[in-house]
VMD Tcl script that draws the C-alpha trace (Angstrom):
set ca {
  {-2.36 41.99 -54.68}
  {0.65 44.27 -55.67}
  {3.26 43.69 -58.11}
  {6.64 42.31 -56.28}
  {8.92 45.22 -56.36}
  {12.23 44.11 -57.89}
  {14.91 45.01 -55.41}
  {18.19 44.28 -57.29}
  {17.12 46.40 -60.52}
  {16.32 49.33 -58.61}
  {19.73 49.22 -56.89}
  {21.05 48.89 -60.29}
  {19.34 52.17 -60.72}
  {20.84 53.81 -57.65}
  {24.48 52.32 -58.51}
  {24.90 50.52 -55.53}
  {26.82 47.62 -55.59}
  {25.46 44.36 -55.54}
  {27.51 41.34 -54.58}
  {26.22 37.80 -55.85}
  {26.92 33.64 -56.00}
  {26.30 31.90 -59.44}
  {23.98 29.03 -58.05}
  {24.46 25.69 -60.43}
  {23.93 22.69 -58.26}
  {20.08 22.92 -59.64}
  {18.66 22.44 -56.17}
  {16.24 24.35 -54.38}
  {18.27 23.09 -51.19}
  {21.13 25.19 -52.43}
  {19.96 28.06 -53.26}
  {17.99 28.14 -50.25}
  {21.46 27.33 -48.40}
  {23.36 30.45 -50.42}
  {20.17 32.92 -49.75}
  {20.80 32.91 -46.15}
  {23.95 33.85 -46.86}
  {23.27 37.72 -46.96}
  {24.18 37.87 -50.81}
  {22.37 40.41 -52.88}
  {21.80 38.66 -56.11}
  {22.14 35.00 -57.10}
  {22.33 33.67 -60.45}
  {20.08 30.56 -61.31}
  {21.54 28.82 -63.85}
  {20.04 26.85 -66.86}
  {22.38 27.43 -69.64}
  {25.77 25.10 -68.16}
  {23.73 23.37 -65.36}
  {21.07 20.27 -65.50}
  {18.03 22.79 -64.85}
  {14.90 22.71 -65.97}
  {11.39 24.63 -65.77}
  {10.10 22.06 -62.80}
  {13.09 22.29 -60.86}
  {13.36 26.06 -61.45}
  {10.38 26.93 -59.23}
  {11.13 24.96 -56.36}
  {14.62 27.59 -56.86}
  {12.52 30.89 -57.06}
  {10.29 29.53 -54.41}
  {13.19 28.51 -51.78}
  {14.76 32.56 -53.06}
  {12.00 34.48 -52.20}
  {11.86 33.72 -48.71}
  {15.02 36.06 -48.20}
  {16.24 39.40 -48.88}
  {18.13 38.82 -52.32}
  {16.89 38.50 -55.79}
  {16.74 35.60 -58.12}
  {18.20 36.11 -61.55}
  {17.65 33.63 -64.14}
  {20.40 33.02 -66.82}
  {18.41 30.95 -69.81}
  {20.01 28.85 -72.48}
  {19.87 31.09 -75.00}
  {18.33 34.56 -76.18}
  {15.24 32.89 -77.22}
  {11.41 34.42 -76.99}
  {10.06 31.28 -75.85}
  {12.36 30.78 -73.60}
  {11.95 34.00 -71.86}
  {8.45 34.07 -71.71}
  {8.27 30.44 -70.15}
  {10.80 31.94 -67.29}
  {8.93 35.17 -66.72}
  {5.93 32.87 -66.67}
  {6.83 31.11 -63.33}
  {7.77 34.40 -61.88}
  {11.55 35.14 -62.93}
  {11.75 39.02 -62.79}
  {15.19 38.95 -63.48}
  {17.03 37.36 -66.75}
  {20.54 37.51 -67.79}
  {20.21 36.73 -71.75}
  {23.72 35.05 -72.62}
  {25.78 35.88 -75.79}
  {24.18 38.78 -76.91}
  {26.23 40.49 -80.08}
  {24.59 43.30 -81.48}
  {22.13 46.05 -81.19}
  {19.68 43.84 -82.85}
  {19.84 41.05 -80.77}
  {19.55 43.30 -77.98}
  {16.41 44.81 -79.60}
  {15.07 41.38 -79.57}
  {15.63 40.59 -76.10}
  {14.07 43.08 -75.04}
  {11.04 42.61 -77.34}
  {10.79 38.95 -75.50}
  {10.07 40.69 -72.13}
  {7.51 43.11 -73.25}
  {3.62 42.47 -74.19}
  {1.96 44.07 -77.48}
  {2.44 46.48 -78.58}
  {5.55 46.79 -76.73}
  {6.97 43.64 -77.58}
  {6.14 39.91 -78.50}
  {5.58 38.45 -75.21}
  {2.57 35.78 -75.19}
  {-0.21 37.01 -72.48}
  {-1.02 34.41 -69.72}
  {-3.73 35.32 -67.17}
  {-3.25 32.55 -64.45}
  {0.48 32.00 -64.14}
  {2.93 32.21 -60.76}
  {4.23 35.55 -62.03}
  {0.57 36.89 -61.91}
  {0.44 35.61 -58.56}
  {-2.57 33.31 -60.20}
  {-4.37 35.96 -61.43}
  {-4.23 38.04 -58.25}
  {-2.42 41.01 -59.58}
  {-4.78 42.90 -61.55}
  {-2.31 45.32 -63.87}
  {0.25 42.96 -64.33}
  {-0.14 43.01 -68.38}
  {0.41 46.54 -68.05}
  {2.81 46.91 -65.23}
  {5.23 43.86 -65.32}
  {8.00 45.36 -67.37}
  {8.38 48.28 -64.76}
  {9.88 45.12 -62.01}
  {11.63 43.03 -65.07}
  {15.47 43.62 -64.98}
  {16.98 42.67 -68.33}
  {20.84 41.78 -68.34}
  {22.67 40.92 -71.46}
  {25.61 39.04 -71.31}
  {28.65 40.13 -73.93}
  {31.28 37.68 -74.27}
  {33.24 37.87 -77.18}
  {35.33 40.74 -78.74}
  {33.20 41.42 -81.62}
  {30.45 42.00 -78.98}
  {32.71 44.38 -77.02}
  {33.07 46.95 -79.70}
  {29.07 47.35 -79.91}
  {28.68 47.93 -75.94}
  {27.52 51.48 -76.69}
  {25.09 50.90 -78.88}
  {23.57 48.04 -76.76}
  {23.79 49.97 -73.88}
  {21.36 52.84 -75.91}
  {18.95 50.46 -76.04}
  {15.70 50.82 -73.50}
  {14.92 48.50 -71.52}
  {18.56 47.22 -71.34}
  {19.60 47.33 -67.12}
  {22.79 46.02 -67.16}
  {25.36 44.52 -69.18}
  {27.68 41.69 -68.27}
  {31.02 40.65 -69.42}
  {31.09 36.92 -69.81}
  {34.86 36.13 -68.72}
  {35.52 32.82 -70.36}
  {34.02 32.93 -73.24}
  {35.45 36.09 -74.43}
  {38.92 34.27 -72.98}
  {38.02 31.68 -75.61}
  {36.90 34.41 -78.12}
  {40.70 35.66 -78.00}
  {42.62 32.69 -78.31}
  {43.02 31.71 -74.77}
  {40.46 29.03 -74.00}
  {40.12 27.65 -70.56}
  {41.73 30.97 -68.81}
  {39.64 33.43 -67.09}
  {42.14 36.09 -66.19}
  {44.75 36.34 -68.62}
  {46.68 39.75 -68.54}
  {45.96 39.82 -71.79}
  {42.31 40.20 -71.87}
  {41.85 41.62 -68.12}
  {42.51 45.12 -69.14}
  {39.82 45.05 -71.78}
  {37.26 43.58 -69.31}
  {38.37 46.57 -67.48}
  {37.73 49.20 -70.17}
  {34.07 46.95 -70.82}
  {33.19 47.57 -67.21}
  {34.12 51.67 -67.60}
  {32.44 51.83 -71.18}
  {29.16 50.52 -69.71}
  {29.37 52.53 -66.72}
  {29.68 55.65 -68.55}
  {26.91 54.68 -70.95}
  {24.54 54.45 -68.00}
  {23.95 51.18 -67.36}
  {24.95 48.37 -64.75}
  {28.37 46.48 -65.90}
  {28.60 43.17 -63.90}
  {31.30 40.34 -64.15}
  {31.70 36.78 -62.70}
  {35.12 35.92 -60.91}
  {35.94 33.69 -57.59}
  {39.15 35.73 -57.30}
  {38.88 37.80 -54.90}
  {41.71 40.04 -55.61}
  {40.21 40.66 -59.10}
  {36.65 41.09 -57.78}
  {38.00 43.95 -56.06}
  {39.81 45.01 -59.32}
  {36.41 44.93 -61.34}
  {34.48 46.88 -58.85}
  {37.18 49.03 -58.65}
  {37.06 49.73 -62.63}
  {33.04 50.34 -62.43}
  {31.27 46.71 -61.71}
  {28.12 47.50 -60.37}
  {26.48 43.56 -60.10}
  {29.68 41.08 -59.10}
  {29.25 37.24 -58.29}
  {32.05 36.52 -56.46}
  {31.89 32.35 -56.52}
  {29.81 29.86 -57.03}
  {28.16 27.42 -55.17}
  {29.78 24.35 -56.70}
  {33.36 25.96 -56.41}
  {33.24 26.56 -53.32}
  {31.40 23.11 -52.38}
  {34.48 21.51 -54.23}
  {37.71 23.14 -53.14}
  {36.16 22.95 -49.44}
  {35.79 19.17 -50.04}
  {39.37 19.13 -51.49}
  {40.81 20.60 -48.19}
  {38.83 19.01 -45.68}
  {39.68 15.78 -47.29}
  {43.43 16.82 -47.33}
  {43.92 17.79 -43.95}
  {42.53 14.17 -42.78}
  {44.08 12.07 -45.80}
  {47.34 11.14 -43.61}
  {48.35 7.35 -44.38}
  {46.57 5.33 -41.55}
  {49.71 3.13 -39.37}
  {49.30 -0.76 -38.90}
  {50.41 -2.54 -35.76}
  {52.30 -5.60 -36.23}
  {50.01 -8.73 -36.86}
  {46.48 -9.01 -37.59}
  {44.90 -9.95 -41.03}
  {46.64 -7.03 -43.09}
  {50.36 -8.44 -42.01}
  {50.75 -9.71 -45.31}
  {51.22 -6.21 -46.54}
  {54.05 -5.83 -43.69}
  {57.80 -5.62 -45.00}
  {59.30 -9.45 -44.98}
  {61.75 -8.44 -42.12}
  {58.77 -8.01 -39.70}
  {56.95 -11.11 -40.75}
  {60.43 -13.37 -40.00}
  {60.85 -11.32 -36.81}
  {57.31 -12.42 -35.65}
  {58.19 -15.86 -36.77}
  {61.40 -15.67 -34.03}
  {59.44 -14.23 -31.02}
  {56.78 -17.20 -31.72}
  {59.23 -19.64 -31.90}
  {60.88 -18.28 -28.80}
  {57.75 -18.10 -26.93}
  {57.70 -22.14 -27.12}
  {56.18 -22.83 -30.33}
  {52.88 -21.08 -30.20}
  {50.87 -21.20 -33.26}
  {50.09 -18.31 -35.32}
  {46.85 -16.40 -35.00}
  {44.30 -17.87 -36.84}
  {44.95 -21.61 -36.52}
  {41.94 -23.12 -35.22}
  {42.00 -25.45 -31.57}
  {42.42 -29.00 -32.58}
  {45.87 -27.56 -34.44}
  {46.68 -25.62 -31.74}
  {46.12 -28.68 -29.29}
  {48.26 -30.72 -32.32}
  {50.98 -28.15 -31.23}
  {51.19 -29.03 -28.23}
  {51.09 -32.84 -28.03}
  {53.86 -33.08 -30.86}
  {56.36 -31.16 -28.98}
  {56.72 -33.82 -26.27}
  {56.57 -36.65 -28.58}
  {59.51 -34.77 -29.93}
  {61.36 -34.60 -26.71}
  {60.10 -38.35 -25.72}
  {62.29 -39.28 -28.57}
  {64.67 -37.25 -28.21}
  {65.43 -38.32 -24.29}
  {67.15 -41.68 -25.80}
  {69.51 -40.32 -27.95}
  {70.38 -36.94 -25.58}
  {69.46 -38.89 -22.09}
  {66.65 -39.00 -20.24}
  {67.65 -35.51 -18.29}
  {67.21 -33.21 -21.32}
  {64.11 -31.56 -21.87}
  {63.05 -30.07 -25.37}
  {61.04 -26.65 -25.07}
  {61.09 -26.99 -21.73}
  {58.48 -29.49 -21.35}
  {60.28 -32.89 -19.40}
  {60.37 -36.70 -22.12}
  {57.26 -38.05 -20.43}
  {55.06 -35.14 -21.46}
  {54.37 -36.65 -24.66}
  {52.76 -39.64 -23.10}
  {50.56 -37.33 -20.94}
  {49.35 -35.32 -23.70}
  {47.65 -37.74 -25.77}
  {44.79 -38.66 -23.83}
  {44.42 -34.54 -23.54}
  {44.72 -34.59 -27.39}
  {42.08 -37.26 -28.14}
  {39.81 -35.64 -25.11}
  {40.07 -32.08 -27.39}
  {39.46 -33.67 -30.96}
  {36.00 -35.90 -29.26}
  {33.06 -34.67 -30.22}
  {29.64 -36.18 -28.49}
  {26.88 -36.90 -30.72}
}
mol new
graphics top color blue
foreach p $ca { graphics top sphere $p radius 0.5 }
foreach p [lrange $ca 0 end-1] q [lrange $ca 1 end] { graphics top cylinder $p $q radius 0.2 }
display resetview
């Protein structure tokens, strides 16, 4: 079996630009959702998201089924760290806050095995395809892309002599922290600092390796590859995810109209409630929604008692709700009839 060839470091190589998606939801779902997508690169994230080694394979796994390449961002520039995620097959790494040319020196040490470097040998792991690829001791560095990540401005005046370094592919500018770094924490594209991420991205360019950034802007995306980004993630998946939700939700969020009645009229202004009150009155004394039959059949019978008394008094003519004085007398039987219940 042949060693995978690594197509995002040889494009590196070539300069030609490669346009990624920082993937952090820490689900093999997603980043199977962003790969067919058509992006280049995709950053799998373990340093700010909840990932670990068992969920990161089900991530390379999902990956590898499409064009792009997986790159790995660990917590921290640490040799057992590395070698755990070039164990399960990572061949690319993005190393984060790298300062020096010593650190640099050690980062790359982590990728390499004796006498090259310190990597522990492993002869049945994923990245050895289980032991199928023969030279892989030998041969896996030539497929490993190595990107170091320099995000503060101490680290920015040593770009050069990082960049000197072998085994060193790329270099990228890590926009917030180096925000933070300068005083302006929580900002990712203050004037201030945007012209030195500028001058980064030419510096590393001219030193002859890869510069590559991180911004969902898209008007400064196009600024960076305009000043020399080679490798640009242009969003990420929880962003987007996010301020999609927050407009969908928007455009149906309109308050929902009541009609008059019904169990929310309590929550109707008090001018509609006595209104309703009126019409129900007017209507002959109907009870409100929601009394139950024997009241409603209550209703009915005391409304011509009402007017049997009242025939005496206003003569024997006048009717009350329209019902004649007799009524009352004819709607007890139907009253007592309503209110039986047979055993």
């Amino acid at each position: 079996m042949e060693l995978p060839r690594n197509s995002f470091k040889h494009a590196l190589a070539e300069g030609r630009q490669q346009i990624g998606l920082w993937c952090t939801l820490s689900h093999h779902m997603a980043v199977e959702v962003a790969a067919g997508a058509g992006f280049d690169w995709l950053l799998i994230d373990t340093e700010h998201s909840p990932n670990d080694l068992e969920s990161l394979v089900p991530q390379l796994q999902a990956a590898a089924a499409y064009p792009g390449t997986a790159v790995v961002r660990v917590p921290w520039n640490d040799t057992v760290n590395i070698k755990r995620v070039l164990d399960i097959g990572a061949q690319g790494l993005l190393l984060p806050y790298v300062q020096n040319p010593e650190e640099a020196r050690a980062a790359v040490a982590a990728t390499r095995y004796p006498p090259a470097g310190v990597r522990g040998v492993a002869g049945t792991t994923r990245a050895t395809r289980f032991g199928r690829i023969k030279d892989y001791a030998t041969r896996a560095h030539e497929e490993i892309c190595l990107l170091l990540q320099v995000e503060t401005e101490e680290a920015l005046t040593h770009i050069e002599e990082i960049a000197a370094i072998d085994g060193v592919d790329g270099i990228f500018i890590g926009p917030a922290d180096l925000h933070a770094s300068m005083g302006y924490t929580g900002e990712t594209a203050n004037e201030a600092v945007v012209p030195l991420i500028e001058d980064a991205l030419r510096r590393i360019r001219r030193a002859g390796k890869a510069p590559g950034i991180l911004t969902a802007d898209e008007s400064l995306a196009r600024r960076y590859i305009a000043a020399g980004a080679l490798f640009t993630a242009v969003g990420s998946d929880a962003g987007m995810l996010a301020r999609e939700a927050d407009k969908l939700a928007a455009r149906f969020r309109a308050p929902a109209r009541r009609t008059c009645g019904g169990p929310h009229d309590r929550h109707r202004p008090r001018r509609l409630r006595r209104a309703r009150r009126r019409a129900a009155q007017a209507s002959g004394g109907r009870p409100a929604a929601g009394q139950s039959e024997p009241r409603r059949a209550r209703g009915r019978a005391e409304a011509p008692r009402a007017a049997g008394r009242g025939a005496g008094r206003r003569g024997a003519g006048r009717h009350l709700n329209g019902r004649p004085p007799g009524a009352a007398a004819r709607a007890r039987p139907l009253l007592r009839r309503t209110n039986h219940r047979r055993p």
